[in-house]
C-alpha positions in Angstrom: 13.3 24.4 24.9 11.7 21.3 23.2 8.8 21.4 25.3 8.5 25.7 24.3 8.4 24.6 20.2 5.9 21.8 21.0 3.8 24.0 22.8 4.3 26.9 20.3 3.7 24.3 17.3 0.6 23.4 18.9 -0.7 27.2 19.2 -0.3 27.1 15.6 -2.4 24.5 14.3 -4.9 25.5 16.2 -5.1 29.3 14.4 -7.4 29.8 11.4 -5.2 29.1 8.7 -6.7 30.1 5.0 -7.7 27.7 3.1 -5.7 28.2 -0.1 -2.3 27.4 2.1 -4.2 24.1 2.7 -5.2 23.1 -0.7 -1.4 24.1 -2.1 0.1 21.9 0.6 -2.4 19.2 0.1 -1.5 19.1 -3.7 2.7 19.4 -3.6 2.3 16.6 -0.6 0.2 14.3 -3.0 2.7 15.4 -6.0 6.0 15.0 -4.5 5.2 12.7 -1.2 6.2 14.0 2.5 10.0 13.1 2.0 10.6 15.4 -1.2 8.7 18.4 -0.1 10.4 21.1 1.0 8.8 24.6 2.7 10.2 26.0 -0.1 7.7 23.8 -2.0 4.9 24.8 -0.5 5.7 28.4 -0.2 6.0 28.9 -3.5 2.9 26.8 -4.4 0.7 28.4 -2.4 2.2 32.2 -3.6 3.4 33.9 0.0 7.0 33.5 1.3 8.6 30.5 3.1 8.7 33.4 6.5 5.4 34.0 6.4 5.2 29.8 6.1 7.1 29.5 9.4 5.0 32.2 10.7 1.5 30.1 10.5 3.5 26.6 11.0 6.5 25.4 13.1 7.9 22.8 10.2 7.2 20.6 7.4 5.6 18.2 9.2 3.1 20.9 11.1 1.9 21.3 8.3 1.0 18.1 7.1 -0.8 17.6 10.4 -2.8 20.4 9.7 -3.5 19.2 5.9 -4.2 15.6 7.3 -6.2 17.0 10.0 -8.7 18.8 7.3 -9.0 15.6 5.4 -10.0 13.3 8.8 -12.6 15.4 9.2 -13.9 15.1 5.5 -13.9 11.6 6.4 -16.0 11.8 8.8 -18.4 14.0 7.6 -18.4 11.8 4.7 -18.7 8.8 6.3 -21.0 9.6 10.0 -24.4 9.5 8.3 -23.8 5.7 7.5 -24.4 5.0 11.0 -28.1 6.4 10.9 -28.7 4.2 7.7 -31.6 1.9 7.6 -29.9 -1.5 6.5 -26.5 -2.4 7.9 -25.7 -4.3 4.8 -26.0 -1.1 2.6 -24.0 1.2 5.3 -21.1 -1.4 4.6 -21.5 -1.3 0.7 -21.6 2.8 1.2 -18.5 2.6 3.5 -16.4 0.7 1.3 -17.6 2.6 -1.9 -16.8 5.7 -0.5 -13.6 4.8 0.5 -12.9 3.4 -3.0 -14.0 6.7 -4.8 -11.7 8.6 -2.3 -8.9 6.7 -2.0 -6.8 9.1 -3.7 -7.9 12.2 -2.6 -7.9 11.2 1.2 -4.7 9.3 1.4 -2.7 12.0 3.0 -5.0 11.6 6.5 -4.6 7.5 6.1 -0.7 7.0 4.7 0.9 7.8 8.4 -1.2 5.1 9.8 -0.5 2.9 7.5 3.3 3.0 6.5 5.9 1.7 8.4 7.5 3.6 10.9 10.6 1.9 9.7 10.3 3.2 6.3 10.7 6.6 7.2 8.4 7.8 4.4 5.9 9.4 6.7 5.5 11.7 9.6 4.6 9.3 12.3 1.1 9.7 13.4 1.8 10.6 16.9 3.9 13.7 15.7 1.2 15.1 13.8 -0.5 16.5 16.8 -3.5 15.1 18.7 -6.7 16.2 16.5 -5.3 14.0 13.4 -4.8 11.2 15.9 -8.3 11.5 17.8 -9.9 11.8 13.8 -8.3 8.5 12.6 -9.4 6.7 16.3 -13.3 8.1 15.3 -12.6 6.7 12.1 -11.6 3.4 13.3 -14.6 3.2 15.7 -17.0 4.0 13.0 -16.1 1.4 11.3 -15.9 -1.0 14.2 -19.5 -0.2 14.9 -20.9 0.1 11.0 -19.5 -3.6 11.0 -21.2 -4.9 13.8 -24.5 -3.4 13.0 -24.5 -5.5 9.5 -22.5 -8.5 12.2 -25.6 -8.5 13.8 -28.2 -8.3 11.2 -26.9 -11.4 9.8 -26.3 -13.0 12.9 -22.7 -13.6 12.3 -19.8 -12.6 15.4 -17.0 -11.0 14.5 -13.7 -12.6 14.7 -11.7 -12.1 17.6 -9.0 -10.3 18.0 -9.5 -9.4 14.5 -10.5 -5.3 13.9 -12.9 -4.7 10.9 -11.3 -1.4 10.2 -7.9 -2.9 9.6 -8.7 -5.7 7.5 -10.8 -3.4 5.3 -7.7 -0.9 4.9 -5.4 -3.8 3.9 -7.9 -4.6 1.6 -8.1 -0.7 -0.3 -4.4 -1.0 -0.1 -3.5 -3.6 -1.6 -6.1 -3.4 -4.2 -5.7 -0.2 -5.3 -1.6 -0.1 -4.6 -0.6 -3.6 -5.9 -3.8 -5.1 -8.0 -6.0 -2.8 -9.9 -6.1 0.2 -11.9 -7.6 2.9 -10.8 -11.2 2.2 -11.1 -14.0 3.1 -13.7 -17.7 4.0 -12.5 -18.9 1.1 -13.9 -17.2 -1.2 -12.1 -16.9 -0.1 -8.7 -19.9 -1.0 -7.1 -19.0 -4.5 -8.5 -16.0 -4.5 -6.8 -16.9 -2.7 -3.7 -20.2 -5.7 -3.7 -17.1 -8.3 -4.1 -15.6 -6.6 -1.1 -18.4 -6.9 1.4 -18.7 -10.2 0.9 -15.3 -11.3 1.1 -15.0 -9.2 4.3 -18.0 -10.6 5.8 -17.6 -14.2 5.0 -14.1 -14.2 4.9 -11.3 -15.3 2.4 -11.8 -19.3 1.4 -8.2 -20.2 -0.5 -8.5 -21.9 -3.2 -7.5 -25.5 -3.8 -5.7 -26.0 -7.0 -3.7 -29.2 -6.2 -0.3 -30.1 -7.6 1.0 -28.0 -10.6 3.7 -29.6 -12.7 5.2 -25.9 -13.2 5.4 -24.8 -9.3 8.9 -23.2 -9.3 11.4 -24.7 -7.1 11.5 -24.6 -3.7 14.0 -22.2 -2.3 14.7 -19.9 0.9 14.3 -16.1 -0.6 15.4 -13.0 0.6 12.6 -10.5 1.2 12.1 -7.4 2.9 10.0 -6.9 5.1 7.7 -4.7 3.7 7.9 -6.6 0.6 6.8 -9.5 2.6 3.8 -7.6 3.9 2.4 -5.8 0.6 2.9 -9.0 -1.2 0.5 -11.3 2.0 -1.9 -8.4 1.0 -1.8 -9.0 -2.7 -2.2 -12.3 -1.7 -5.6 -11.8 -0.2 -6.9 -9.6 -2.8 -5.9 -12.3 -5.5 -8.3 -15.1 -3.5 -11.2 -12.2 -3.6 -10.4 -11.0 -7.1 -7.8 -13.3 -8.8 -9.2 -15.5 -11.8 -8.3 -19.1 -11.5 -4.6 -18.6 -13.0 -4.3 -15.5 -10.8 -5.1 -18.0 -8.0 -2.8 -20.7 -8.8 0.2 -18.2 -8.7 -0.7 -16.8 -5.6 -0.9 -20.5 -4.2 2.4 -20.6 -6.1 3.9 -17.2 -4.4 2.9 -18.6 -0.9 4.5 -21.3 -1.0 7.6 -19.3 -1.7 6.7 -17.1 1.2 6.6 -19.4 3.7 10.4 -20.0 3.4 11.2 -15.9 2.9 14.3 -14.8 4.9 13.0 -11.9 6.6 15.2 -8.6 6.9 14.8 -5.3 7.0 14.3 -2.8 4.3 17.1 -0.8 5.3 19.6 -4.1 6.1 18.5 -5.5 2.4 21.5 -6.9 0.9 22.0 -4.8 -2.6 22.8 -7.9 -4.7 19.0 -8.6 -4.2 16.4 -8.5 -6.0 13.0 -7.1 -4.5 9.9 -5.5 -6.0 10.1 -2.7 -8.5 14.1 -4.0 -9.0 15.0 -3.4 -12.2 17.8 -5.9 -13.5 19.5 -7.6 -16.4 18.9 -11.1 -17.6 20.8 -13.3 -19.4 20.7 -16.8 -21.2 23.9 -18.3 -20.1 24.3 -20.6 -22.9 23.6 -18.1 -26.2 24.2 -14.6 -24.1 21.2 -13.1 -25.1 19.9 -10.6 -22.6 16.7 -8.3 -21.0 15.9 -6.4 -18.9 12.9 -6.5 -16.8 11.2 -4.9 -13.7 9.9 -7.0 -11.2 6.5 -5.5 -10.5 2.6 -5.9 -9.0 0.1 -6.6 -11.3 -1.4 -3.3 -11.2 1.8 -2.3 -13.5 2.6 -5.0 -15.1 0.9 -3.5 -18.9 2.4 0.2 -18.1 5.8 -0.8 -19.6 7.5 -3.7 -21.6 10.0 -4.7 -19.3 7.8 -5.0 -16.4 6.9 -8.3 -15.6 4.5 -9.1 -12.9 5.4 -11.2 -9.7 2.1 -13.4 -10.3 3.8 -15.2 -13.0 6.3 -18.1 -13.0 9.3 -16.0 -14.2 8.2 -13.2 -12.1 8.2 -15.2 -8.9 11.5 -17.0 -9.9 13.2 -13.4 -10.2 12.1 -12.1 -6.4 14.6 -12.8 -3.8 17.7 -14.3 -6.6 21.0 -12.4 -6.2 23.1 -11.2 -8.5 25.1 -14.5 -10.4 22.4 -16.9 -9.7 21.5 -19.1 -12.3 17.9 -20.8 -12.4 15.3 -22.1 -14.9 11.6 -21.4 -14.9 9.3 -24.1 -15.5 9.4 -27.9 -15.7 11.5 -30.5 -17.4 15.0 -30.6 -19.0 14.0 -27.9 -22.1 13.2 -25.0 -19.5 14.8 -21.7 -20.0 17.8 -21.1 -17.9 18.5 -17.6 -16.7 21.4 -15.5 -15.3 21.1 -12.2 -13.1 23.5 -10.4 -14.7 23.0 -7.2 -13.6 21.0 -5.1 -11.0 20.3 -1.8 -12.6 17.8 -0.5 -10.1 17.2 -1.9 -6.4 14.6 0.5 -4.6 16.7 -0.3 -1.1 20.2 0.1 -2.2 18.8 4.1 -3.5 17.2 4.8 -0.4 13.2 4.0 -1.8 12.2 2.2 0.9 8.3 2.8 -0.1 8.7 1.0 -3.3 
């Protein structure tokens, strides 16, 4: 019977769908995420009845694969003709500009590949049928051989063991998720420039010696994916980062180093992770605050927020609930109290935040 639907959903994506259906879908998905859409949803966005719905797809995530599927091969249409370019060094610029200026319309075809399977946020790619699977491999070759055409020209080798096409997504991730705003016009192709170099020559970590206010050492708790969005804020800080930027990063690797490591869904809810929204006290006059731990991205969008590339930003992450701790050095430093964890994105079920 299993085999019958996979076989039947596979007849399905493969009719002529009309485009309209595709361009509702692709806006409730991008509006609501894959988790809260419902067929309901997208029935009703795209004006016909959830029947008919079922009639052209087998289930949510079908249709997703077909939505994803029409995006891959924008991609590539997009991005092919940068093979035929004339200087390798410019097809890499075009490459990585493109995929800044698209980021947010194409990260529908990109987000399965990229999430977690353990988050459970997105379909997982290999349910989403084999075209959208085969489009994201082109895409990975593409960019495997656009890099080793500008490789060569240079007469540089590639790391190995190392694939061009995933250090360049973990560098659009994190800079557009955890680091920037989204981006004006007239600073893209400085950033996209910045981009090329850094993933051509390679990251260099800066040396900023001894700091009298490094935070104390401790063993945090951290989630996993916390752990891995924060190593990629990390490298977009040493590309980016002014030189107090880079201090706290040297700062927030330290802390790193010694993270317990658990699982997203296993995080203890006493915790506090990234976008954890809790209460603060001074323990000797009771005065209190509330702050969200955030990434610098967010940091300005609210006045509680308080970015994890500060000292009392990176003295929050991984502290329980009771714990007691001062930021910065010497006997006057502020003491502090979580007294209260309003919000933790794991104990409510928002693994993706």
């Amino acid at each position: 019977m299993t085999g019958n639907r996979s076989i039947l959903g596979a007849r399905k994506r493969r009719q002529p769908v009309d485009s309209a259906i595709l361009d509702a879908a692709e806006l409730v998905f991008g509006r609501k995420g894959y988790q809260q859409t419902t067929m309901e949803m997208l029935a009703r966005e795209a004006g016909i009845s959830v029947g008919t719905l079922y009639n052209l797809f087998e289930s949510k995530e079908d249709l997703y694969g077909r939505v994803a599927q029409r995006i891959g091969e924008f991609v590539m249409r997009r991005l092919e003709p940068l093979l035929r370019a004339g200087d390798p060094e410019e097809a890499v610029l075009d490459l990585i500009r493109l995929r800044l200026c698209n980021y947010s319309n194409d990260r529908l075809f990109f987000q399965p590949f990229c999430f977690p399977s353990y988050l459970g946020v997105q379909p997982e790619p290999e349910r989403l049928g084999p075209e959208v699977n085969h489009l994201h491999e082109k895409y990975i070759d593409l960019v495997e051989r656009i890099f080793a055409r500008c490789f060569a020209k240079l007469g540089q080798k590639g790391t190995p063991g190392i694939k061009m096409s995933v250090c360049l997504e973990g560098m659009l991730t994190a800079f557009t998720s955890y680091w920037s705003e989204p981006l004006q016009s007239d600073n893209l192709a400085k950033v996209a420039r910045h981009m090329r170099t850094v993933l051509l020559r390679g990251i260099i970590p800066a040396d900023h010696g001894d700091e009298d206010a490094v935070a104390e050492s401790r063993a945090i708790y951290i989630s996993r994916y916390d752990l891995e969005r924060l190593r990629e804020l990390l490298e977009v800080v040493r590309a980016f980062g002014t030189n107090e930027n880079q201090k706290y990063a040297d700062m927030l690797d330290e802390e790193l180093k010694q993270a317990r490591i658990t699982n997203p869904r296993e995080v203890p809810p006493d915790v506090v992770t990234m976008n954890s929204k809790v209460r603060v006290k001074n323990p000797n006059t009771g005065a209190d605050r509330v702050h969200t731990l955030v990434f610098p991205r967010n940091a300005d969008l609210a006045p509680e927020n308080v970015s994890i590339l500060n000292l009392f930003g990176m003295a929050l992450l991984g502290r329980r609930l009771g714990d007691v701790f001062t930021v910065g050095p010497g006997p006057d430093a502020p003491m502090y109290e979580i007294a209260q964890i309003l919000y933790q994105p794991e104990a409510s079920g928002d693994y993706h935040l």
